[in-house]
N, C-alpha and C positions, 0 to 999 in steps of 0.2 A: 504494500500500500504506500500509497506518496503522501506527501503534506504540500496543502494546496493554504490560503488562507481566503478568509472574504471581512467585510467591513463593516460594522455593523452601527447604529446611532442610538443605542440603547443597551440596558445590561439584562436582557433574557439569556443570554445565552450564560450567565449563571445558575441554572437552574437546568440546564442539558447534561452536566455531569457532576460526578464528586470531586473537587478541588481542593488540594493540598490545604493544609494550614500556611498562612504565610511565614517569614520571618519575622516581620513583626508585626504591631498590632496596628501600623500606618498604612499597611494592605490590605487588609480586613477589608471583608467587606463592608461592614457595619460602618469601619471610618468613614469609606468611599460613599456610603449611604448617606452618611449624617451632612459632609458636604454638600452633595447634591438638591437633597431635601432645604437645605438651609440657603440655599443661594451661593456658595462659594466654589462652585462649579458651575460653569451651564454659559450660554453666548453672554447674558448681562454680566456677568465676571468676568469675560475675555475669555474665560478656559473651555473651550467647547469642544467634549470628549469625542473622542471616534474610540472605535475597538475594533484592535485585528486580532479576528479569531482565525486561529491553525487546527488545520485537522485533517485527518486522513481520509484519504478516499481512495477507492477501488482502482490500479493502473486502467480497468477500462473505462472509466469515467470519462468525464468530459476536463478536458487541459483547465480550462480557466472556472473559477467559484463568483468572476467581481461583477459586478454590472455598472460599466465605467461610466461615470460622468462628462458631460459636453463641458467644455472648459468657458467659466463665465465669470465677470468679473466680482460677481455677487458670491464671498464667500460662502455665505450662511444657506443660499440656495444651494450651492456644489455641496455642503455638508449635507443636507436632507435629499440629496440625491442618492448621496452614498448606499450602494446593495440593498433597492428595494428589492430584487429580487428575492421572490418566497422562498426561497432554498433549504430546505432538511440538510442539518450537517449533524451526519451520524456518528461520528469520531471526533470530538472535542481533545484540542493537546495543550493548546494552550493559550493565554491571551495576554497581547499587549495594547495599553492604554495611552494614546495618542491625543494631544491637544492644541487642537489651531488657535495660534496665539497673535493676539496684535500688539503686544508688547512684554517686557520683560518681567515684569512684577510676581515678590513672590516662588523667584527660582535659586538664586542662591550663586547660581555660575553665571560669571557675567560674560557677554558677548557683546554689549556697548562698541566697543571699538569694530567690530565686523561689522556691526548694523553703520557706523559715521562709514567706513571704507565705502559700501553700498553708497549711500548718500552722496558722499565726494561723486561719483560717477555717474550719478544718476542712473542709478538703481532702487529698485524698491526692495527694502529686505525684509518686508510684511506682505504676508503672513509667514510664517514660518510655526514648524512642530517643534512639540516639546511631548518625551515621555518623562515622568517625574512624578512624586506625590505633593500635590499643590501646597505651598508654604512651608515645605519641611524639610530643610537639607540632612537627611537621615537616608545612610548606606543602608543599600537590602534591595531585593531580590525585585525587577520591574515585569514579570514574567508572571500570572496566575498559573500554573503548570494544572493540569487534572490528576488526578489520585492515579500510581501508579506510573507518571512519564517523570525522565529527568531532562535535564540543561541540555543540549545540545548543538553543535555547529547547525544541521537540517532545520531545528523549529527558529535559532536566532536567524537566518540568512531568511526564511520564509514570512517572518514577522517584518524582518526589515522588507524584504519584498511589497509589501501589504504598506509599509509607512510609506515605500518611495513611490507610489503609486496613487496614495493620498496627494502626497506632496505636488504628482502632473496633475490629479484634478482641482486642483486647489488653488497653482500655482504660489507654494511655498520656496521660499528660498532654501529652505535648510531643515534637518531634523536632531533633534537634542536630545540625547540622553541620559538624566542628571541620575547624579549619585547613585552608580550600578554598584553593584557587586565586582570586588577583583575579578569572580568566575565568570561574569558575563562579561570583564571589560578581556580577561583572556580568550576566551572562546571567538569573541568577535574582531577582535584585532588577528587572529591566527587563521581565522576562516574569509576575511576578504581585505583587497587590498588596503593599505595605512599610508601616512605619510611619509615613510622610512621607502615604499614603492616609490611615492611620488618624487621624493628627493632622487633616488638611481634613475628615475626619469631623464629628470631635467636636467641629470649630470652625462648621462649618455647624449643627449641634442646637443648641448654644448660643446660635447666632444666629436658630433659630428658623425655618432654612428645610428645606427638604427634601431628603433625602438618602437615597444606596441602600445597603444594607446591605453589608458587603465580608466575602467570605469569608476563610479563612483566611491572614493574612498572612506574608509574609517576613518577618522580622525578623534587619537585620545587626548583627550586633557586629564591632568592631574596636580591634586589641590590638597592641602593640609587642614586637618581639622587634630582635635585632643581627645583624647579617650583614656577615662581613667581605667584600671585593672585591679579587679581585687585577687592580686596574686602576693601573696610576702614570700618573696625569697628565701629569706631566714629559715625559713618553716615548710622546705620541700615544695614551693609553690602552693600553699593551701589559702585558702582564703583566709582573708586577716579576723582574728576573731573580736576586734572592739577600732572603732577612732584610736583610741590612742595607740594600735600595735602598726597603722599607717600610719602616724607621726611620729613612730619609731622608727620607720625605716627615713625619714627624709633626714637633711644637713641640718643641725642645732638653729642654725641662723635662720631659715623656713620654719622649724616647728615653732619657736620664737614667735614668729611672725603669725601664724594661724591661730594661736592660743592668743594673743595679744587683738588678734579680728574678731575672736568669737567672745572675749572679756567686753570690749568695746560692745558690740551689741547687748548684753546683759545689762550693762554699768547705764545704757540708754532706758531701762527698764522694762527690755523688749522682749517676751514669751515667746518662744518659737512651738511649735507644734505640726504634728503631722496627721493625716487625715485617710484613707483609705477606701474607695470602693462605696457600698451604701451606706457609709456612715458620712460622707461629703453629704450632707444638709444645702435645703434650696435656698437657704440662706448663705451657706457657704460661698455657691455659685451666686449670686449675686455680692458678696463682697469679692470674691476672685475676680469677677467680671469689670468691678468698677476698679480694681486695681489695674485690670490688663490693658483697657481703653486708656489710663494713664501714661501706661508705656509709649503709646501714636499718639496723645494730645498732647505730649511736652515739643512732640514732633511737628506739630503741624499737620497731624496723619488721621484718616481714617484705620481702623483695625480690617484689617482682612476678613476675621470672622464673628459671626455674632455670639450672642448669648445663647441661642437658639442651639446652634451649632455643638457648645459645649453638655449644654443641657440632654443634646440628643445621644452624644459621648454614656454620659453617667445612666441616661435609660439603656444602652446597649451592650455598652461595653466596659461596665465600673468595673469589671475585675483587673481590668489594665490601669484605672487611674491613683497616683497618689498626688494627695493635694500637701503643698507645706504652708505653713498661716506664721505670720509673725503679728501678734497681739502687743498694743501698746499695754501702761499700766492699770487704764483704765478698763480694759482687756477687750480695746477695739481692733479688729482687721487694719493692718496698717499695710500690709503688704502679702502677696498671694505669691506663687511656685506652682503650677502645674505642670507635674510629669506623666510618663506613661512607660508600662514595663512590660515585659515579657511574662510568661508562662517560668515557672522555675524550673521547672522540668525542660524546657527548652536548650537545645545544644550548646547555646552565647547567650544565653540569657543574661536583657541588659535594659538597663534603666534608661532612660530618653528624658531629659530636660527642656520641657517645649515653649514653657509659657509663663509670662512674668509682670507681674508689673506693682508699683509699691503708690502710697497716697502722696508721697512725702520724699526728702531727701534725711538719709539716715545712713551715719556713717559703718562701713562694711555689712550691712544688712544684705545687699545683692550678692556676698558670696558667702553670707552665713545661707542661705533660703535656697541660692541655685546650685551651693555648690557641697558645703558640708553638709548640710540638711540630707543631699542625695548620697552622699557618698556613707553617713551611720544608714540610710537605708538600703543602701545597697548590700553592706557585710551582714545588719542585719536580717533580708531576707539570702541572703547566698546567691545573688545577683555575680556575674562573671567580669559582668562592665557596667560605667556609666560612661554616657554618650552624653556632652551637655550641651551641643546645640553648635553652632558654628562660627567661625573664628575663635577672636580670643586670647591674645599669647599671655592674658593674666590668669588662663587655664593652667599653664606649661608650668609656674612657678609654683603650681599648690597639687603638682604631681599628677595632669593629664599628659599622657604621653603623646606624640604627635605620630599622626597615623594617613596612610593615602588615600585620600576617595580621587573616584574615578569618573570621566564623564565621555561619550562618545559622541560622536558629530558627523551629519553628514551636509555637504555643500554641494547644492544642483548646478550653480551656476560654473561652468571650467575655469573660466576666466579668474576667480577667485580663488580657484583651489591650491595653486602653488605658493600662495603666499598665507592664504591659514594655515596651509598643513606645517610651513616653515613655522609660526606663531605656536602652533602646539606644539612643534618640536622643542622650539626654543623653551617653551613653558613650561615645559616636564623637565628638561633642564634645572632650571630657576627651582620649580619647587621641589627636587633632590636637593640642592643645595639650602635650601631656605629650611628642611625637613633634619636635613642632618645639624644642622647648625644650631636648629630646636631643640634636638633630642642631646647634645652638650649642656645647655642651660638646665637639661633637668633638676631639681632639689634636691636626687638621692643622695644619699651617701654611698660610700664603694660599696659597700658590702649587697646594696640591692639595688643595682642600677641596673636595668636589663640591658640585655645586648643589644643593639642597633642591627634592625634587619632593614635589608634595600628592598625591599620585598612588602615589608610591610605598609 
């Protein structure tokens, strides 16, 4: 049997077979649900979903699943054109989530400078796709796989098939792939040409010999983010059994400094506390809320997500939420922490710090709330990792290790392609070196400083 894909403008094809558990809970469907329902997916948000579903069909079948659209300048008609065809797909493998974008908002990987290069030329670099989980720069798996399939060169190259086909009826410039997984950014870099082709290209013209044209390439980028470990060396790599046996392992001069953040908050008179699942109160959610809207009103900003939104979280999916509260003396909500975790039973099970925001200005309270708060919860559930959100190099000093996500690209237009592909070359460059130079600064002391992996 082959793997063919078709397109779809809706999420029925949920319910055609059994699908994996994700990696993590920003998969879910339930997450995927709550956005939708709430307005932070859909054309009025910009993020207007398409899905390529992969699936098997019989070699006698028929070659193609899509039923292509006429090219029109009306995106939102070319999206609802997308595979009306009634088509039975009996063999569900896998799905990826594609989203016609008219601007960047909300992705975490920037492409600013390709969209002005367009512009300089007079080029339009809109619309263009993005696969990614909307507002969350969080590595993990962009693949729904059905119960029973794994990864594969066949379903990645079939799926991308499916994007760049979006992409002609569409007329996108480009397609995105934020924060995959090492395995799909290996898989997909091994199974079609990259910039590493394109560069022996343009070095063969040069020289004057002869050379084959290469279709559209991969193109990776790679970016640094911190990721705490609850591993003590000391101790055969087990998990550390209190806060203080991970402020054992760092330099005098760091713990110092953390015991002296976390005095300061107390000495302000400030409660911290943490929260769990159905015990987060709708009151809760409504002091978390007016603290988070904070975070974009000092900004000038609207929030990305509503109240609605979270609200829909705690009816679906409270077994993944912890909230952290810090209470003034008079024991009001001065500022909120909402994270989301893993299953403990899960392989990397890991804590995710997503969401923040405080009434007030209050001295080291944002790294008492986003950052120790998560890490006593982390040891105390037996959590493998905390993941606290992106950027940051005031992560690196209180012992988040710096770690690669990875993002993949593709560029329709030729004319542009030798000179991104060089940009990402250069760029994975820059950040090896920006990466190793991180993981120098760390706080450990010798005796538990991990080893630097290039790899990682």
């Amino acid at each position: 049997m082959s793997l063919q894909y078709a397109l779809l403008n809706d999420s029925s094809w949920q319910s055609q077979t059994d699908w994996q558990t994700p990696d993590t809970p920003f998969m879910s469907f339930a997450f995927w649900q709550a956005l939708a329902d709430t307005g932070a997916i859909g054309e009025q948000a910009g993020w207007l979903p398409i899905f390529v579903l992969v699936h098997r069909v019989a070699d006698s079948q028929s070659d193609s699943s899509i039923d292509h659209a006429d090219h029109s300048e009306n995106h939102s008609e070319n999206h609802s054109a997308i595979n009306e065809a009634a088509q039975t797909v009996t063999h569900p493998v896998a799905v990826l989530p594609v989203f016609l974008k008219g601007h960047h908002r909300g992705e975490f990987v920037f492409d600013h400078s390709w969209a002005e290069a367009y512009a300089r030329y007079g080029v339009d670099y809109y619309p263009r796709l993005v696969t990614s989980v909307p507002y969350t720069p969080i590595t993990g798996q962009r693949l729904w796989l059905a119960t029973g399939e794994t990864l594969t060169s066949d379903i990645i190259k079939t799926a991308i098939a499916g994007v760049d086909d979006i992409a002609q009826q569409v007329g996108a410039s480009s397609w995105h792939g934020l924060f995959i997984t090492p395995e799909l950014a290996k898989i997909a870099t091994a199974s079609m040409p990259t910039d590493i082709d394109i560069a022996h290209l343009l070095a063969a013209q040069d020289n004057g010999l002869e050379s084959t044209a290469i279709d559209v390439p991969i193109l990776e980028r790679q970016g640094c983010q911190f990721l705490w470990q609850n591993k003590d060396l000391l101790q055969d790599c087990q998990p550390f059994a209190d806060f203080e046996a991970f402020l054992a392992t760092l330099k005098a001069k760091k713990r110092k400094t953390i015991r002296a953040e976390r005095r300061k908050v107390a000495e302000q008179g400030i409660i911290c506390q943490r929260k769990c699942g159905d015990a987060i109160t709708d009151e809760d959610w409504k002091a978390f809320y007016h603290c988070y809207v904070m975070t974009y009103a000092v900004r000038g900003q609207q929030p990305y997500l509503t109240i609605d939104f979270f609200m829909a979280l705690a009816a679906t999916m409270s077994e993944h939420l912890m909230l952290a509260q810090a209470l003034d003396a008079s024991g009001e909500i001065i500022a909120s922490s909402l994270f989301l975790y893993d299953n403990h039973h899960s392989e990397n099970a890991t804590l995710y710090g997503r969401y923040w925001g405080a009434l007030g200005e209050y001295d080291s309270l944002h790294f008492e709330l986003c950052y120790y708060q998560g890490i006593e919860f982390a040891i105390e559930q037996g959590l493998k990792y905390f993941d606290p959100g992106t950027q940051g190099e005031h992560k690196l000093v209180r012992g988040f290790i710096p770690t690669t996500t990875h993002s993949i690209h593709r560029i329709y237009d030729p004319r542009f392609v030798p000179a991104i592909a060089n940009f990402c070359a250069q760029d994975r460059e820059h950040m090896a070196q920006y990466r190793q130079q991180a993981f120098e600064a760390l706080p450990f002391n010798a005796d538990n400083m991990p080893a630097f992996d290039t790899n990682q």
